[in-house]
DRENRODREN-208051 format. One line per 2 residues: number of its first residue (from 1); their letters; for each residue x negated, y, z of C-alpha. Coordinates in steps of 0.02 Angstrom, whole numbers, plus 50000, padded with zeros to 5 digits. Each point is the difference from the previous one (the first is absolute). Layout:
NUM) A) X,Y,Z; ...
END
This chain:
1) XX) 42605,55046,51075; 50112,49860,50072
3) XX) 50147,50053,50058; 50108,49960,50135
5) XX) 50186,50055,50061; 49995,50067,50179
7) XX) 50182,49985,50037; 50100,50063,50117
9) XX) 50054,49933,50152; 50193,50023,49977
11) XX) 50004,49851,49916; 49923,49887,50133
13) XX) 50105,50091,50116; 50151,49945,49936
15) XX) 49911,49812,49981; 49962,49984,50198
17) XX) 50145,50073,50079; 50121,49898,49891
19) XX) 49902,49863,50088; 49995,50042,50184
21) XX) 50131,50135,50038; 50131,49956,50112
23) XX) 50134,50044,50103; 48703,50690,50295
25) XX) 49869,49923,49831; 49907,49846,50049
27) XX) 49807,50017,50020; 49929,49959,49846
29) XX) 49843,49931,50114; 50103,49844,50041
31) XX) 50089,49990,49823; 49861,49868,49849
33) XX) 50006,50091,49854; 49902,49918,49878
35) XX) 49995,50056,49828; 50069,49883,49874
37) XX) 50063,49885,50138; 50193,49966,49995
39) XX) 50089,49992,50160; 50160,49911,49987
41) XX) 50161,50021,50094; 50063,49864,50125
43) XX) 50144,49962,50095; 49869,50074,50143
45) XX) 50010,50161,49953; 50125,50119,50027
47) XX) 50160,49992,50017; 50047,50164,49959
49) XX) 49855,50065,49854; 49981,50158,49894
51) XX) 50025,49944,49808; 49871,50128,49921
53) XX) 49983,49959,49832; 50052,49878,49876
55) XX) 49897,49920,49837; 50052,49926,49835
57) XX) 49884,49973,49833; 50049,50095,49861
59) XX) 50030,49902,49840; 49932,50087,49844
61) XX) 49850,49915,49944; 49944,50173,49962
63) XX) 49976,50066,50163; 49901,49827,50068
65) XX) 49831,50044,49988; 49915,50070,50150
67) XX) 50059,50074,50167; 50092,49881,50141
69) XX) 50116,49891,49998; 50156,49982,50105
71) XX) 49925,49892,50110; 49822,50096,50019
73) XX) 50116,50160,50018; 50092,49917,50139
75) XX) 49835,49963,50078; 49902,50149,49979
77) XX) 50151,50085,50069; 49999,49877,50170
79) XX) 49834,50015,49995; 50002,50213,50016
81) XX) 50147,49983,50149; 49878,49877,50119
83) XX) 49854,50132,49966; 50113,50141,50068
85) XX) 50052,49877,50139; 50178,49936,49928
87) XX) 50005,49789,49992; 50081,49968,49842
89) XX) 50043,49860,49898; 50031,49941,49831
91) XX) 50150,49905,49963; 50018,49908,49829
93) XX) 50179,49988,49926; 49977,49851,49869
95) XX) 50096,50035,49829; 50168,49905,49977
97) XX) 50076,49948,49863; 50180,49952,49985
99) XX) 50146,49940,49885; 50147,50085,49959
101) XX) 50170,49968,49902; 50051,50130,49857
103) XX) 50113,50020,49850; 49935,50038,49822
105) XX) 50096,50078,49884; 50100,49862,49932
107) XX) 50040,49995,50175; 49909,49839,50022
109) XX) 49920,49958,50172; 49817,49982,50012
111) XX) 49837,49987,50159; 49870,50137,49978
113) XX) 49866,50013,50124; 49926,50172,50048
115) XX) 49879,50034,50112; 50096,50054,50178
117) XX) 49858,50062,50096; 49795,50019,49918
119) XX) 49863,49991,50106; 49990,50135,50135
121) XX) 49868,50043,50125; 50052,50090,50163
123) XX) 49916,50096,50118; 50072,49993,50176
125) XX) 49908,50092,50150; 50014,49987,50199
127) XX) 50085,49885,50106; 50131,50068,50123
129) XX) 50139,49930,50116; 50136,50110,49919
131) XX) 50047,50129,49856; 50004,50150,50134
133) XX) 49814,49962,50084; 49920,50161,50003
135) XX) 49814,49938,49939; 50100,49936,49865
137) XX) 50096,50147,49953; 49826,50110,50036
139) XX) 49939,49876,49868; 50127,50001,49878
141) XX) 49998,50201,49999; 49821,49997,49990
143) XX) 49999,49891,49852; 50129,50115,49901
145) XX) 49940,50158,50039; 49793,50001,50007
147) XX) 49924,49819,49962; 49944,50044,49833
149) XX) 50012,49846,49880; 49906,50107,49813
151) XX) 49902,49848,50001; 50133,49907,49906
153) XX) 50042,50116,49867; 49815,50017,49963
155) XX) 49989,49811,49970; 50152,49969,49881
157) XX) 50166,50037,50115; 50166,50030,49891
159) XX) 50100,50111,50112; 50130,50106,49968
161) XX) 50035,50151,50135; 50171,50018,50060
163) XX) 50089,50137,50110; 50014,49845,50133
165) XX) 49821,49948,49975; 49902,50132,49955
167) XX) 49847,49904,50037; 49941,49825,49980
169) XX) 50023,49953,50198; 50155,50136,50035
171) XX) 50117,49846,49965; 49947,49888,50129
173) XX) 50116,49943,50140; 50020,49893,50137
175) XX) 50072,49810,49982; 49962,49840,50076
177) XX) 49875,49867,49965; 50068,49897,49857
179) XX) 49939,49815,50038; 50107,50035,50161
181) XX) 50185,49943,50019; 50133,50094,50072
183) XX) 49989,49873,50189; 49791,50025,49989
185) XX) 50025,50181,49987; 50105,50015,50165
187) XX) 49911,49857,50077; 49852,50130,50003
189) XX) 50100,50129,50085; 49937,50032,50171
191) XX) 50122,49977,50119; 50036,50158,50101
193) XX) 50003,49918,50174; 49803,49953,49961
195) XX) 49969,50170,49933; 50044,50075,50154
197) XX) 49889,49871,50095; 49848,50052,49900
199) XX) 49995,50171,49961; 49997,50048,50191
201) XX) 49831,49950,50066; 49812,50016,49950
203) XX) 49925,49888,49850; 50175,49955,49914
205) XX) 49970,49879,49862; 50118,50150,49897
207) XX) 49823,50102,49983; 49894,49867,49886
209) XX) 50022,50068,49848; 49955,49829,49902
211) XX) 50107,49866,49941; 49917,49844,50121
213) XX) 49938,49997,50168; 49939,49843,50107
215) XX) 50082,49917,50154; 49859,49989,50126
217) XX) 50092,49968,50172; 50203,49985,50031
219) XX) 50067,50006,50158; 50196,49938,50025
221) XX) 50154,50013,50109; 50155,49959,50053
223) XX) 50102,50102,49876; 50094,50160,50017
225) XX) 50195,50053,50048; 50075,50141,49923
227) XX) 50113,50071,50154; 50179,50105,49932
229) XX) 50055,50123,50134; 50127,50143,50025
231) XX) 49997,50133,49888; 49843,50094,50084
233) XX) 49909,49841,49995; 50022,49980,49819
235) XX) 49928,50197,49972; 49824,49913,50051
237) XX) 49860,49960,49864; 50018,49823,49942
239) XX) 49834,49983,50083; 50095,50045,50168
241) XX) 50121,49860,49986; 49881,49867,49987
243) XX) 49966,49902,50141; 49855,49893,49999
245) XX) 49951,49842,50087; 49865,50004,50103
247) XX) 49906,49873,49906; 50034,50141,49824
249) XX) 49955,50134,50119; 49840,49918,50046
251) XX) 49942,49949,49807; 50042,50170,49940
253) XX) 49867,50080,50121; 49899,49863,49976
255) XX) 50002,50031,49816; 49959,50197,50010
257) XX) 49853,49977,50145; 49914,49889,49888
259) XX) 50020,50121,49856; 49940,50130,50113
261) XX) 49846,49901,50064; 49953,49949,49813
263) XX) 50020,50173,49947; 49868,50067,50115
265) XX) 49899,49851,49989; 49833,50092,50016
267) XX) 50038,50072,50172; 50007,49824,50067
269) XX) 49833,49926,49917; 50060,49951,49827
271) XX) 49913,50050,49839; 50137,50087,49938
273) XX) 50178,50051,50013; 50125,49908,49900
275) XX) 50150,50065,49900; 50154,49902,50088
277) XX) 50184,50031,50025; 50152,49928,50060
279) XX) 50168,49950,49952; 50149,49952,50110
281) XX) 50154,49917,49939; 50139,49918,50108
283) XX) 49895,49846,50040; 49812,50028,50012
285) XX) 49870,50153,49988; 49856,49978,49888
287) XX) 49830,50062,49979; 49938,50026,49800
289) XX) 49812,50045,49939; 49982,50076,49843
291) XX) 50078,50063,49865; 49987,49939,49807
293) XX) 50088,50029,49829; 49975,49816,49949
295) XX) 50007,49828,50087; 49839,49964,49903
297) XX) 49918,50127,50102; 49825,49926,50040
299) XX) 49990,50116,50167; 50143,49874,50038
301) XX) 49927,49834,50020; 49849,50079,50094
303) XX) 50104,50069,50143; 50100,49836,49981
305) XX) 49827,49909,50018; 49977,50090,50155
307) XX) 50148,50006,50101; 50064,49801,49966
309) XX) 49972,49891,50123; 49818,49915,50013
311) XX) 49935,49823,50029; 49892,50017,50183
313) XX) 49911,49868,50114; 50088,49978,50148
315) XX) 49857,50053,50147; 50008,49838,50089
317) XX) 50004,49907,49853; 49906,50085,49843
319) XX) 50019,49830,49885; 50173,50029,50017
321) XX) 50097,50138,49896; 50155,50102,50029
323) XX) 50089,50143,49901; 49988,50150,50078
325) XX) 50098,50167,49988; 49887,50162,49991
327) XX) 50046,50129,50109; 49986,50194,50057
329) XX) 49925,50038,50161; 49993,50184,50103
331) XX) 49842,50003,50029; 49930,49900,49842
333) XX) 49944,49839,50090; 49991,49808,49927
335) XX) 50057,49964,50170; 50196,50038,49994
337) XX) 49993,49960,50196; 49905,50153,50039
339) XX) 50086,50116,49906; 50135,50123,50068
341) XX) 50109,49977,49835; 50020,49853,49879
343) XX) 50091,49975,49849; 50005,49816,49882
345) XX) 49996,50054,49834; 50125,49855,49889
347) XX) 49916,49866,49938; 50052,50028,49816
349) XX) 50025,50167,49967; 50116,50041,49862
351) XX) 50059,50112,49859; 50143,50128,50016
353) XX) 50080,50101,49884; 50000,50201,50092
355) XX) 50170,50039,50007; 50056,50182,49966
357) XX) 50136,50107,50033; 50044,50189,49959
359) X) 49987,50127,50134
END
């Protein structure tokens, strides 16, 4: 049987936070698993991760026969994690060789080369906004405790039981994407001023559990002032000390009645409802459709397809063309004019990366 080395994840460990150290489960229903398929880490994903297991080949000749390799072990194991719901990755570590200067033993100086790092396959799991968010730490417990991983001893695992890591997932820990640098790892830190703008109303962009939603409608304003006060003052919520423009005010609302009218869609002569939410930041509020795990999504370009703005006839004219933002209407109507409520949609809706934060 073919045998490969299922290491453990100390070792890595040490590898990523030399690097970037400085001064609830998802629903498997919206996580592909497709067996044999490898699903490869980008700089999209995390930035925080779980490292659950790590891969090398084993050498003898003797043991090469039969069984998985690294690589297949790496991505039966991803492929077991998206079935339970878990997005994982694999992440290849190419072999490096390197030069060296030594002394024989006539004391003469000589270059050797030795191999400084073989071929490795990683498994890394989840993608959260920091090492203490609790689906992540739900995950990583789950992982070292119950997700049972037999599979890869039965098909040619080497492992070798320690009091640390009793098991073949009991080492795994919690590190940070490693295609990411230490400024694109705090660049994707939420700010907490727009935490505290979205996690106190109804349809927060926070809740999407995927990686990608799409831009549908933004509505803007003036900007915001952060007001310092007396002592008292300063006791307030952040939230409290923000005082918005009007014009902010007014997109905000905007922003979250739309969402509310698209998410009871039906009761207003639509065909369906439709899975919106909002996000504010200190400029704008925007309304998102969707959520995906890929930017190759097909369920992307078809709600693209439908909410970009259209080529129409203009009524007076019909030889003569004009582009056209769709819209959202309460009642449904294809006259905006009669309609108590109307919304314009943007006329090229646009990917965004959900942002995430730790409660």
């Amino acid at each position: 049987m073919r045998k490969f080395h299922l290491t453990s994840c100390l070792v890595l460990f040490v590898l990523f936070t030399a690097l970037f150290v400085s001064p609830s489960l998802v629903d498997a229903g919206r996580i592909e698993a497709v067996k044999g398929k490898e699903y490869t880490i980008t700089k999209a994903h995390g930035p925080w991760m779980i490292m659950v297991a790590s891969f090398s080949d084993v050498r003898n000749k003797e043991y090469q026969k039969e069984g998985f390799t690294a690589r297949e072990a790496a991505v039966e194991l991803v492929y077991e994690l998206r079935k339970s719901g878990i997005p994982a990755y694999v992440f290849e570590q190419d072999a490096r060789v390197e030069k060296i200067e030594t002394s024989n033993r006539l004391q003469r100086r000589e270059r050797r080369v030795y191999a400084a790092q073989r071929n490795m396959f990683s498994v890394l799991a989840g993608n959260y906004s920091s090492i203490d968010d609790s689906t992540g730490q739900q995950t990583l417990k789950h992982l070292k405790t119950q997700f049972k991983a037999d599979f890869l001893l039965q098909n040619g695992a080497r492992f070798k039981p320690t009091p640390g890591q009793p098991s073949p997932l009991s080492g795994a820990f919690m590190t940070i994407n490693p295609l990411l640098s230490p400024e694109e790892v705090k660049a994707a830190t939420v700010d907490p001023l727009l935490v505290r703008l979205n996690t106190q109303h109804d349809y927060s962009l926070f809740e999407n559990p995927n990686q990608y939603t799409l831009v549908i409608a933004t509505f803007t304003g003036g900007g915001t002032k952060l007001m310092l006060g007396n002592d008292e003052e300063k006791e307030k919520s952040l939230l409290d000390q923000i005082k918005p423009s009007s014009s902010l005010d007014d997109a905000a609302q905007n922003a979250l009645e739309l969402a509310d009218a698209m998410r009871n869609a039906s009761k207003v002569g639509y065909a369906e409802d439709y899975e919106v939410f909002v996000w504010h930041d200190k400029k704008k509020s925007v309304v998102t459709i969707g959520g995906f795990d890929s930017m190759d999504d097909p369920r992307i370009r078809t709600l693209m397809q439908k909410f970009t703005a259209k080529q129409k006839a203009m009524p007076k004219n019909p030889s003569q063309k004009v582009l056209v933002a769709e819209f959202f209407t309460v009642p449904k109507t294809q006259d905006y004019t009669q309609a108590r409520k109307q919304w314009l949609f943007d006329p090229a809706p646009r990917i965004m990366k959900v942002p995430r934060y730790t409660k």
